[in-house]
C-alpha positions as CSV (number, residue, x, y, z in Angstrom):
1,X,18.8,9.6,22.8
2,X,20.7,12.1,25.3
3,X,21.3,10.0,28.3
4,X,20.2,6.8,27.2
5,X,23.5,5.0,27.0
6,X,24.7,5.9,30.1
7,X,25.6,1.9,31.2
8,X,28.8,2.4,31.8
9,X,28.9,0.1,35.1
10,X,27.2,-2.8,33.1
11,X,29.5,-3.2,29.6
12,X,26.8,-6.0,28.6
13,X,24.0,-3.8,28.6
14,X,25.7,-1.5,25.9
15,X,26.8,-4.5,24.0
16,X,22.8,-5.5,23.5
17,X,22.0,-2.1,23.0
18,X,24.8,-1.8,20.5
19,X,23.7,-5.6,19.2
20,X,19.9,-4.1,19.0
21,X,20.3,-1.0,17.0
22,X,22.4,-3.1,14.4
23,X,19.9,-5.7,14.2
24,X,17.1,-2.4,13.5
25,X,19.4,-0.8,11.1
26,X,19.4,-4.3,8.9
27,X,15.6,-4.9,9.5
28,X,16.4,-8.0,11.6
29,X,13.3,-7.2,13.8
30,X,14.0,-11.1,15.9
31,X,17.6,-9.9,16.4
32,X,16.4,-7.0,18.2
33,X,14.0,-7.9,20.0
34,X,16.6,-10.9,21.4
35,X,18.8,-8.4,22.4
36,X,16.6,-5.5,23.2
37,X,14.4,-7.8,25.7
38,X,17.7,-9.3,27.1
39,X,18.6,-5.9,27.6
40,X,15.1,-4.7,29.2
41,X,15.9,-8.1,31.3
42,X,19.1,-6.0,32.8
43,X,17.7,-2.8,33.3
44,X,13.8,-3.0,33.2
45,X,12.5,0.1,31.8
46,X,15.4,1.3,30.1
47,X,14.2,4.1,27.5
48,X,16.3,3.0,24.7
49,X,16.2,-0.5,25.0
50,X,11.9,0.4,25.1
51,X,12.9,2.2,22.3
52,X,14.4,-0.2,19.9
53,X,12.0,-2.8,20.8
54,X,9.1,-0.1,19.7
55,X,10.5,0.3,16.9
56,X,10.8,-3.1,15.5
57,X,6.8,-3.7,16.4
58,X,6.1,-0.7,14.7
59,X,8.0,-2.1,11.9
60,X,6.4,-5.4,12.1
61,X,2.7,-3.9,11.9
62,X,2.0,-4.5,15.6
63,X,0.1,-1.2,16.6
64,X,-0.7,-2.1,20.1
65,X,2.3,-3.3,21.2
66,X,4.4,-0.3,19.5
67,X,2.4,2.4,21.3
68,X,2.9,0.1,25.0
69,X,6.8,-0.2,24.8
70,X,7.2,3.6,23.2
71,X,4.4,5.2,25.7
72,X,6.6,3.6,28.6
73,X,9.6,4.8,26.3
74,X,8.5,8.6,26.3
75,X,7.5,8.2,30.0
76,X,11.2,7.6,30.8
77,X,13.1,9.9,28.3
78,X,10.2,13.0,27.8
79,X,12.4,15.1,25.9
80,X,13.9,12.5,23.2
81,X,12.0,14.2,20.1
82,X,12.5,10.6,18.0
83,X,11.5,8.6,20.6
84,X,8.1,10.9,20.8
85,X,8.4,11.0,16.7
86,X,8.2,6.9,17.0
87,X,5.2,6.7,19.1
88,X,3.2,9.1,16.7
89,X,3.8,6.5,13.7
90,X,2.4,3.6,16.7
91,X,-0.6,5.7,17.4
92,X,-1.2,6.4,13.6
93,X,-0.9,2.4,12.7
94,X,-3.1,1.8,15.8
95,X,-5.9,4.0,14.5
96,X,-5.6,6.9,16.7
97,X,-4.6,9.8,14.5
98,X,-5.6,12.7,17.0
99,X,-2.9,11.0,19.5
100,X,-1.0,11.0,16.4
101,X,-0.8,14.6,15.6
102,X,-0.2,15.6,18.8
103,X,2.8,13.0,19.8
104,X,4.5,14.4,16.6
105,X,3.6,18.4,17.3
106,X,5.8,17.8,20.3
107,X,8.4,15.7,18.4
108,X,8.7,19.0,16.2
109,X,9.2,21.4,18.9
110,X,11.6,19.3,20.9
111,X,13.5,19.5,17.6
112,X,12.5,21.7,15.0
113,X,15.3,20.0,12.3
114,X,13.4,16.0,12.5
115,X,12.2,15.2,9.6
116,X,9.7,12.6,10.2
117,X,8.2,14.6,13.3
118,X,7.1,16.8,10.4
119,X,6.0,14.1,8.0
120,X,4.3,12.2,10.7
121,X,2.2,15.6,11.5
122,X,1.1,16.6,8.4
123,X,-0.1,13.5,7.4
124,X,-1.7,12.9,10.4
125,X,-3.1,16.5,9.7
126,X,-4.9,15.3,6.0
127,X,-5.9,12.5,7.7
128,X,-8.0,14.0,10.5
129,X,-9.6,15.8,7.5
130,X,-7.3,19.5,7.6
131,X,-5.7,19.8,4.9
132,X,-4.9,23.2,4.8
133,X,-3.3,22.7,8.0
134,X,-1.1,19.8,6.6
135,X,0.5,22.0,4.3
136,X,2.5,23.7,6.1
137,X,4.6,20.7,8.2
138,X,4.7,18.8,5.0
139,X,6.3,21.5,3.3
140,X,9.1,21.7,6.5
141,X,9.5,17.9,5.8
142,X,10.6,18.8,2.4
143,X,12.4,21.4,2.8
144,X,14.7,19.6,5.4
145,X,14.6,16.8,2.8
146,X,13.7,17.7,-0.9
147,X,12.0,14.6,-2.4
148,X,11.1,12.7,0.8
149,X,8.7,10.5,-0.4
150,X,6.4,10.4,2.4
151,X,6.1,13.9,2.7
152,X,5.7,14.5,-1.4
153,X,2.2,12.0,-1.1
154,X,0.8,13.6,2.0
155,X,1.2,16.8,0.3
156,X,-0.1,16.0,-3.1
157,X,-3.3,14.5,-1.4
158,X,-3.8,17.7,0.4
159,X,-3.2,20.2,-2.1
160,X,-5.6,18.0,-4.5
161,X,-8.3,17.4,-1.8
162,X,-7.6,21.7,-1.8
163,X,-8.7,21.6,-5.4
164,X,-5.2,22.7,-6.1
165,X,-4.2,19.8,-8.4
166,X,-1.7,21.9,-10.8
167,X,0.2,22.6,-7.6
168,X,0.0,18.6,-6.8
169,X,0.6,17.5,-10.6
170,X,3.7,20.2,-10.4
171,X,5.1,18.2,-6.6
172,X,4.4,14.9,-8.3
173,X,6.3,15.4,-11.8
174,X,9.2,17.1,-10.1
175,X,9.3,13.5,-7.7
176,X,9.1,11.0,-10.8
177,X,11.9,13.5,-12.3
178,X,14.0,12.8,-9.2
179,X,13.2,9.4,-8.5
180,X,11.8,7.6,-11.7
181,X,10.7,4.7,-9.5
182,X,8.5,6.7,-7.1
183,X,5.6,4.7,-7.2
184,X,3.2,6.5,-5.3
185,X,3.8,9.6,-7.1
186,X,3.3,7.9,-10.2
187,X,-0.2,6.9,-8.8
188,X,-1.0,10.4,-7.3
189,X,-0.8,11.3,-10.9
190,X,-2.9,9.0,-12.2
191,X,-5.7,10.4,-10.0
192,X,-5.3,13.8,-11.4
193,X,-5.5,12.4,-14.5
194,X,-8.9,10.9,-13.4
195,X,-10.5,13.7,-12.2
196,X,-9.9,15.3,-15.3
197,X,-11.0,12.1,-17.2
198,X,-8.2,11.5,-19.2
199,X,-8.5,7.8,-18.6
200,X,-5.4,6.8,-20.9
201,X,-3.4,9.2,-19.3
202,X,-4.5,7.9,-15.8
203,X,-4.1,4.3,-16.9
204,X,-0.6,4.9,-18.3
205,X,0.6,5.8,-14.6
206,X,-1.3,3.6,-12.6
207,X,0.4,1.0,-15.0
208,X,3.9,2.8,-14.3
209,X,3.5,2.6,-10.5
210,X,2.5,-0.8,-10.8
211,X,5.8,-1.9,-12.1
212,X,7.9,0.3,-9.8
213,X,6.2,-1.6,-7.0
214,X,5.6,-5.1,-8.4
215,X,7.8,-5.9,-11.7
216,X,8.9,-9.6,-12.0
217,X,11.2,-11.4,-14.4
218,X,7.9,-12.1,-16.4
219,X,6.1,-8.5,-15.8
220,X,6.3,-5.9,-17.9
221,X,9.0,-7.4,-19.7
222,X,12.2,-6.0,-18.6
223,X,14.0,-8.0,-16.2
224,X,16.6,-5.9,-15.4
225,X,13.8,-3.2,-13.7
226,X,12.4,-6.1,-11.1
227,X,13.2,-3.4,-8.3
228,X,14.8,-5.2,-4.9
229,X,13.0,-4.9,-1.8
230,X,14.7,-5.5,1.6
231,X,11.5,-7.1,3.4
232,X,7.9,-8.3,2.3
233,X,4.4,-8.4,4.1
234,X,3.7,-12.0,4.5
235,X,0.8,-14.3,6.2
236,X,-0.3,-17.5,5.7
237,X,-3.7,-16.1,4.1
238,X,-1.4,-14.5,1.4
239,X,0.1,-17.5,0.8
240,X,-2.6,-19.8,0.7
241,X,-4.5,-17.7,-1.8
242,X,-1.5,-17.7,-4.1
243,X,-0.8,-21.4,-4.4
244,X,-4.5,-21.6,-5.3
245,X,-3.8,-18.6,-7.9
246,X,-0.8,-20.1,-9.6
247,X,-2.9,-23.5,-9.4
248,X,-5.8,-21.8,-11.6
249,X,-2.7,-19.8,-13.7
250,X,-1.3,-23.3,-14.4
251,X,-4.2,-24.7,-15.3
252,X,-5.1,-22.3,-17.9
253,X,-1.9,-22.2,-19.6
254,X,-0.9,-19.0,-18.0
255,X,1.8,-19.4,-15.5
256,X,5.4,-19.0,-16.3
257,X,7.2,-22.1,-16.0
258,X,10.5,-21.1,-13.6
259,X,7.3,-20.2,-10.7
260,X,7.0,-23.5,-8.5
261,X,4.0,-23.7,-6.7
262,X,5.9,-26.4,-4.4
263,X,8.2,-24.1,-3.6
264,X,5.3,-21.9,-2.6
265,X,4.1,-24.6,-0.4
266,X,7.6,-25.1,0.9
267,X,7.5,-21.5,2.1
268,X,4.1,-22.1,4.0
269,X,5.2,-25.1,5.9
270,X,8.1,-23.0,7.4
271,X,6.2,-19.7,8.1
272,X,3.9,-21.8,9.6
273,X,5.9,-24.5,11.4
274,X,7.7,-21.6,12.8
275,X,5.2,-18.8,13.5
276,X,1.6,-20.6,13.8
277,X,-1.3,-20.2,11.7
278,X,-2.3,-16.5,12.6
279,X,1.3,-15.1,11.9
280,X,1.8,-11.9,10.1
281,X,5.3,-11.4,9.2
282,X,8.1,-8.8,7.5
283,X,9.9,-11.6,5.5
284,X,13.5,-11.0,3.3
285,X,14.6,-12.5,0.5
286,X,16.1,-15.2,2.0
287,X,13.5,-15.9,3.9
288,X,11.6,-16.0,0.6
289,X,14.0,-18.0,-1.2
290,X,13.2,-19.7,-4.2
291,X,9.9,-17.4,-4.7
292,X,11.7,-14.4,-3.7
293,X,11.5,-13.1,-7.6
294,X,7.5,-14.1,-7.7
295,X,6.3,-13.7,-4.3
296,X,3.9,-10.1,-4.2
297,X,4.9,-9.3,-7.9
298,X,2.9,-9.4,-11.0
299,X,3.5,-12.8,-12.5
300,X,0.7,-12.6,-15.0
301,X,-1.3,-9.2,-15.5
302,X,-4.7,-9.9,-17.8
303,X,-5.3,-7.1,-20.5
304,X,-8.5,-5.7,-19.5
305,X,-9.5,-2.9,-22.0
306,X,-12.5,-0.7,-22.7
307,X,-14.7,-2.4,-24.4
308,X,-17.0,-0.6,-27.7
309,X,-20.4,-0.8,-26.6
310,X,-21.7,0.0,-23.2
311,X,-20.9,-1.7,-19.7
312,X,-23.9,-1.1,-18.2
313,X,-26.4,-3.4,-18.0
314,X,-30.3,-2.3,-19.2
315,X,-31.7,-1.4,-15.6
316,X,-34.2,1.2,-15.1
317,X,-31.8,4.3,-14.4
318,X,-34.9,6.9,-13.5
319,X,-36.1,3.9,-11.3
320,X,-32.8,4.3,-9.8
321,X,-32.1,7.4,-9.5
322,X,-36.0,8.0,-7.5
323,X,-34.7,5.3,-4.8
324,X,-31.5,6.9,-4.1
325,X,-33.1,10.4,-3.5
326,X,-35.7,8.9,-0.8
327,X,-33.8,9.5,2.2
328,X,-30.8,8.6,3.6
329,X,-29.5,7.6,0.0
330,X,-29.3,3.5,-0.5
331,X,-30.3,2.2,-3.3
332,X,-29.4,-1.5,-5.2
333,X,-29.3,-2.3,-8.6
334,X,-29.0,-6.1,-10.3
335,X,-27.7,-6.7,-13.9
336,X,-25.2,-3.7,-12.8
337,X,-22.8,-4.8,-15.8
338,X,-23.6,-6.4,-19.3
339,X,-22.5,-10.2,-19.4
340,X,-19.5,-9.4,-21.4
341,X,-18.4,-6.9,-18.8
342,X,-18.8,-8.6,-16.2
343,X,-17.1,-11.9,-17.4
344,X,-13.8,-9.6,-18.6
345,X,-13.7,-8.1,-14.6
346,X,-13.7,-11.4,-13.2
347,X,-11.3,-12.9,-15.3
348,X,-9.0,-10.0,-14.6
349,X,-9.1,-10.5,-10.8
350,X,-9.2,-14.2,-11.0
351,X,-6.1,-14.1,-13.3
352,X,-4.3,-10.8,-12.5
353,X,-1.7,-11.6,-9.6
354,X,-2.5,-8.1,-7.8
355,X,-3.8,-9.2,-4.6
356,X,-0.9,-7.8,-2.6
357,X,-2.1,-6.0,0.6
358,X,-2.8,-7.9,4.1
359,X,-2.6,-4.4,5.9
360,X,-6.2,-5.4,7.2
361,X,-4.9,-8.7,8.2
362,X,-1.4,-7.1,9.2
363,X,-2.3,-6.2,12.7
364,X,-0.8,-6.7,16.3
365,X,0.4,-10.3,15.1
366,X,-3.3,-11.9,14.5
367,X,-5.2,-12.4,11.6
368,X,-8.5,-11.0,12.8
369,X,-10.3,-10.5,8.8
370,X,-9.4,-12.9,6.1
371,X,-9.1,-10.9,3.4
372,X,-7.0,-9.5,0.4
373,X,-7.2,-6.3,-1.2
374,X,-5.8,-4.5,-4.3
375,X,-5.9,-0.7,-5.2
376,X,-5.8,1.4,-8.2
377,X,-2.3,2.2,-7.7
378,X,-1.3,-1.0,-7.2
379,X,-2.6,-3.4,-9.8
380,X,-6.7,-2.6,-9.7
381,X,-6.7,-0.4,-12.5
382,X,-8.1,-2.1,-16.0
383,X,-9.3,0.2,-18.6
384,X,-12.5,-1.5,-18.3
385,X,-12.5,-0.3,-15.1
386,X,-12.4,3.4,-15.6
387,X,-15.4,2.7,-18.6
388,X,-17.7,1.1,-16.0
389,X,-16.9,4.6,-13.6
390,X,-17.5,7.2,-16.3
391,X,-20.7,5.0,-17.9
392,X,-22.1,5.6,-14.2
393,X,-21.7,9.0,-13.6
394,X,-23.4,9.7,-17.4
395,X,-26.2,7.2,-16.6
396,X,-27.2,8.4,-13.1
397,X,-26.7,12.3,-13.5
398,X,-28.9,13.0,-10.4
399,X,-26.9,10.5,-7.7
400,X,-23.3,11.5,-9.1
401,X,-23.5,14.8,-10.4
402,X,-20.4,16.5,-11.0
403,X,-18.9,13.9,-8.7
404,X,-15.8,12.1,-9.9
405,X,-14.3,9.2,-9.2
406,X,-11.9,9.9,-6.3
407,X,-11.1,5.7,-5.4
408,X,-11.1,1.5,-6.3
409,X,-10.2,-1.2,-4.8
410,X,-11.3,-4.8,-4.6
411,X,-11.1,-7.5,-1.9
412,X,-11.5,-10.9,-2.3
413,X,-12.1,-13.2,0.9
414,X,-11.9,-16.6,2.4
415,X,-14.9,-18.8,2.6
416,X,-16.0,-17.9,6.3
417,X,-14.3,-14.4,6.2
418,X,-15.7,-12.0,9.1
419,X,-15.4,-9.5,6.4
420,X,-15.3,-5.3,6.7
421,X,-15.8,-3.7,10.3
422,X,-18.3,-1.2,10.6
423,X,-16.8,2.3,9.5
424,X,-17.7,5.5,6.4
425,X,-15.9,6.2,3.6
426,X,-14.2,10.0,2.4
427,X,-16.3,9.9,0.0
428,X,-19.6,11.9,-2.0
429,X,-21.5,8.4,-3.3
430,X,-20.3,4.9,-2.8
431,X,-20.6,2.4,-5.2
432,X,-20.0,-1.9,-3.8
433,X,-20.7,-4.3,-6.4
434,X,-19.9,-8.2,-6.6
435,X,-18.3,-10.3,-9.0
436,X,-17.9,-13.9,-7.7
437,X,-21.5,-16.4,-8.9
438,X,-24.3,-16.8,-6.7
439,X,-23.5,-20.7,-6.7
440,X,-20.5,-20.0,-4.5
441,X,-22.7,-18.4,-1.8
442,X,-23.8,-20.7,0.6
443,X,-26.7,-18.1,2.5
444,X,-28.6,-16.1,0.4
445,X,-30.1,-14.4,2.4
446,X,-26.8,-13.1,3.5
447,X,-23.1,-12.5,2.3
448,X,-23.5,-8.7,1.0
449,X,-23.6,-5.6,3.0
450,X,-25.3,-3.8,6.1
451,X,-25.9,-0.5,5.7
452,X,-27.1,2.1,8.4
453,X,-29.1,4.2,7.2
454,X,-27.8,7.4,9.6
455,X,-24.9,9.6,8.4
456,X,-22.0,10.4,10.5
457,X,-22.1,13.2,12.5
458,X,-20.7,16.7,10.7
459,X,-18.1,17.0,13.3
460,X,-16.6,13.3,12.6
461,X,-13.2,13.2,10.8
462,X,-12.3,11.1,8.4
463,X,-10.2,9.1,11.3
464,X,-13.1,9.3,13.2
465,X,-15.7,7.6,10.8
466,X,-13.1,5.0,9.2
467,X,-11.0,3.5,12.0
468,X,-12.9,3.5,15.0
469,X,-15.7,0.3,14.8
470,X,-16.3,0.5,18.4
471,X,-17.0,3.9,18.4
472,X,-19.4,3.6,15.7
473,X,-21.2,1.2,17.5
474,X,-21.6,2.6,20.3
475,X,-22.9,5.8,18.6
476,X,-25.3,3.5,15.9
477,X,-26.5,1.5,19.4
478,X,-27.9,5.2,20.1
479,X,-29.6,6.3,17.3
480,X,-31.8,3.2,17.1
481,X,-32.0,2.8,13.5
482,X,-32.9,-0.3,11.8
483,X,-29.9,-1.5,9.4
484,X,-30.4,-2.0,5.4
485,X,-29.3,-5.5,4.6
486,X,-28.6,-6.1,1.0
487,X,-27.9,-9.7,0.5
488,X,-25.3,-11.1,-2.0
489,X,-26.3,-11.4,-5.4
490,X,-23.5,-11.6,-8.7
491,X,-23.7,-8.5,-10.3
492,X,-25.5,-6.8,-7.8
493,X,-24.3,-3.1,-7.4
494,X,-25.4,-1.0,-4.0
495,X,-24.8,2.3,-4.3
496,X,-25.6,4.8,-0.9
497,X,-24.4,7.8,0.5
498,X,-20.9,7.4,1.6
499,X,-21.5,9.3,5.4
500,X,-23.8,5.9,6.0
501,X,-21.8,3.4,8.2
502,X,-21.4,-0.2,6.5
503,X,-20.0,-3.5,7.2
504,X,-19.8,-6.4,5.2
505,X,-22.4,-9.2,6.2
506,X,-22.1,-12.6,7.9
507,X,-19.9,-14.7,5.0
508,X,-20.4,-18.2,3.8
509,X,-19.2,-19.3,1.1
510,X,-17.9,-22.6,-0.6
511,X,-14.4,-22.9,-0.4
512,X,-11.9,-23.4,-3.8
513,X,-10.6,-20.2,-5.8
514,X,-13.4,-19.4,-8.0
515,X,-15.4,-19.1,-5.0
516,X,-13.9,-16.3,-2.8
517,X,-16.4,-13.5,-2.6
518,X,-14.8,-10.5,-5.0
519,X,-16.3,-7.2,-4.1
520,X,-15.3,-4.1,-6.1
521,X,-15.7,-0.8,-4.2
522,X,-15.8,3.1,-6.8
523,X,-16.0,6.1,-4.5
524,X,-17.0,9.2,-6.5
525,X,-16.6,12.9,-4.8
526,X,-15.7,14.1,-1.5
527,X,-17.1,14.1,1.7
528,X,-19.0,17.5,2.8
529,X,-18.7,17.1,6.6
530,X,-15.7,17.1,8.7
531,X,-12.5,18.7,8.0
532,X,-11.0,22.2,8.4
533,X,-12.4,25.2,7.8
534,X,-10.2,26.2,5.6
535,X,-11.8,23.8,3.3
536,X,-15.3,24.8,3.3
537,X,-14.0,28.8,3.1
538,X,-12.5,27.8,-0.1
């Protein structure tokens, strides 16, 4: 930062600085904020000490507090293109993607060689729902650095949102060709494979990202490809729900014998003793220790495959099919899956050790939503899981259409979770459907989903529909519709319109593993509103 160092009448205030970008540099985010805040201490609104001390929130997940110190950061050094590059990653992990895009647009023309001023753009670009406009920074990120993983995802989503996918599968084999361990290109492929329904094809890469991201000494087999990773997302919700995981692996038979739950335990008490019980935290392996090789890695992955037979249950799919066209589009269905089906998914998340992100829970240092989640490209991606998609779409012609799956995920919850903030999904039709027994729900009448039955306005971005609860509020508090509220039932699947807002219900549930509420989400097609107009000209 040109002029940032210029403490030459105070040796000790380069010495931190010196101390701090060392510390950033090894990802020891205490050691600089130590000596970045004992430098701030010095000289109180120095840019680069706001700097470093920006940076290592942003690292740590801490949105709000990123954007404050870089803000205040930019304010004092305007024409530092990082420093402005910096502050549109904060705004992007604090939700607010048009601030975004435009701190990084500046980044770019203060310096027209930064690479991550151009990443940051682009995919700040697709997410705002322009795709066509993303192109063209993403492609400058690349060019300034061939293979930059970042910038090779954000353009394979937009040139396959595009309906360009032989121009996306072309980006993506060229990465794994490059980089063998690219996980989220491995993925990206995987949905290609999707949309085209070649399920074996898909599962094959979703599988391959899967162990580029999570291999263990017991998972898939080969030891020697466990990949290292610098740092890990931790919390105590994590960790509580694996000791009870490796509790219900062990007492199946299922858990290797070298993982120690005790030392699991261990772990907790010091995160704990030393952070408090809402901390979220970038831990290394030595802070890890003795479940370093175990900790977010598959130690036991349940083979899940199609089944012969149907997955579907025997409901009345006309019946169906007439509710979901009354207006707005919510319909609910029980007996969703057969028995057989249905016992195979649970098993699979109740066994599978793929519940691996706390991004929801990763916020601003608090713990604000008890809940795990897992992703297609990261461990939620069973053959039976594909069978139950296609089955749908075949069964229920008039709601899906030529719509194809596009997303899953599952999260699974504590017992007095607040659950999903109100927000839309980029999606055509939305499909939420629960696995966990009824006997673990202790209200009835409540523990599913409240759905709106408005849709977002056309001019609402994807950003705008999916990160901005308040917002939504304010605009549902206007419209004075009456909410849908489908109460939890086992096997009960909703499916509605995916421009509706929705929120998960008031939870209570009995506490113990078996009894954390598992809800599966499918998204099928693309959402019509929003977005560029390059998209509809297409």
């Amino acid at each position: 930062m040109k002029g940032a160092r210029r403490a030459g009448a105070d040796p000790e205030l380069v010495r931190l600085l010196a101390v701090a970008g060392e510390a950033l540099r090894r990802g020891d985010f205490a050691a600089v904020e130590d000596a970045g805040g004992r430098a701030l201490q010095r000289a109180p609104d120095h840019a680069e000490a706001l700097n470093l001390l920006g940076t290592a929130a942003l690292a740590r997940g801490r949105g709000a507090e990123a954007v404050a110190l870089l803000e205040k950061a930019v304010a004092r050094a305007p024409k530092a293109a990082m420093v402005r590059c910096n502050l549109a990653f904060a705004y992007r992990l604090a939700g607010r993607i048009d601030a975004a895009a435009g701190a990084a647009e500046e980044a770019t023309r203060l310096d027209a060689t930064l690479t991550p001023a151009f990443t940051v753009l682009g995919t700040a670009l697709k997410e705002l729902g322009r795709p066509q406009q993303a192109i063209a920074p993403l492609r400058r990120a690349l060019e300034l650095s061939p293979g930059l993983a970042r910038a090779v995802l954000a353009l394979g989503e937009a040139l396959s949102t595009l309906g360009r996918g032989d121009e996306a599968t072309r980006l993506y084999e060229d990465a794994v060709a490059r980089t063998p361990g690219f996980s989220d290109a491995w993925s990206g492929l995987g949905w290609i494979h999707v949309e085209a329904r070649r399920y074996a094809d898909a599962a094959r890469c979703f599988r391959k990202a899967l162990a580029t991201r999570r291999a263990s000494p017991w998972w898939p087999g080969d030891a020697a490809a466990v990949p290292p990773r610098p740092t890990t997302p931790a919390n105590l919700l994590k960790l509580d729900h694996d000791i009870e995981q490796l509790a219900w692996l062990r007492d199946h038979g299922l858990l290797p014998a070298a993982v120690d739950i005790e030392a699991y335990r261990g772990v907790r008490e010091r995160v704990a003793a030393a952070h408090g019980a809402a901390a979220n935290l970038v831990l290394s392996p030595q802070e890890l220790g003795p479940i370093a090789d175990s900790f977010a890695r598959i130690v036991h992955w349940r083979e899940t495959p199609m089944q012969t037979g149907p997955v579907l249950g025997e409901f009345d799919r006309a019946a169906i099919e007439t509710r979901y066209a009354a207006p707005p589009g919510v319909c609910w269905v029980d007996g969703l899956l057969t028995p057989r089906a249905l016992e195979e998914l649970r098993r699979f998340c109740l066994d599978s050790t793929i519940w691996n992100d706390i991004a929801h829970n990763f916020r601003d240092g608090e713990v604000p939503r008890a809940y795990l989640g897992t992703y297609a490209g990261d461990g939620f991606c069973c053959p039976l899981l594909f069978q139950v998609a296609e089955e749908l779409t075949r069964a229920l012609p008039a709601i899906f259409r030529d719509h194809r799956l596009q997303q899953m995920w599952a999260y699974k919850y504590e017992e007095h979770a607040e659950g999903i903030a109100l927000h839309g999904d980029d999606a055509a039709v939305n499909v939420n459907f629960w696995i966990t027994p009824d006997a673990a729900n202790l209200d009835p009448q409540s523990g599913g989903l409240i759905v709106y039955p408005v849709e977002a306005p056309a001019d609402w971005s994807f950003a705008d529909i999916n990160k901005h609860p308040d917002r939504i509020a304010r605009f549902l508090a206007g419209s004075g519709v009456t909410p849908v509220e489908v109460p939890y039932r086992q096997n009960r699947g909703v499916i509605f319109n995916s421009d509706l807002f929705h929120a998960t219900a008031p939870l209570k549930f009995k506490p113990g593993y078996e009894s954390r509420r598992i809800n599966v989400t499918m998204l099928f097609g693309r959402r019509a509103a929003g977005g560029d107009e390059a998209i509809r000209a297409e």
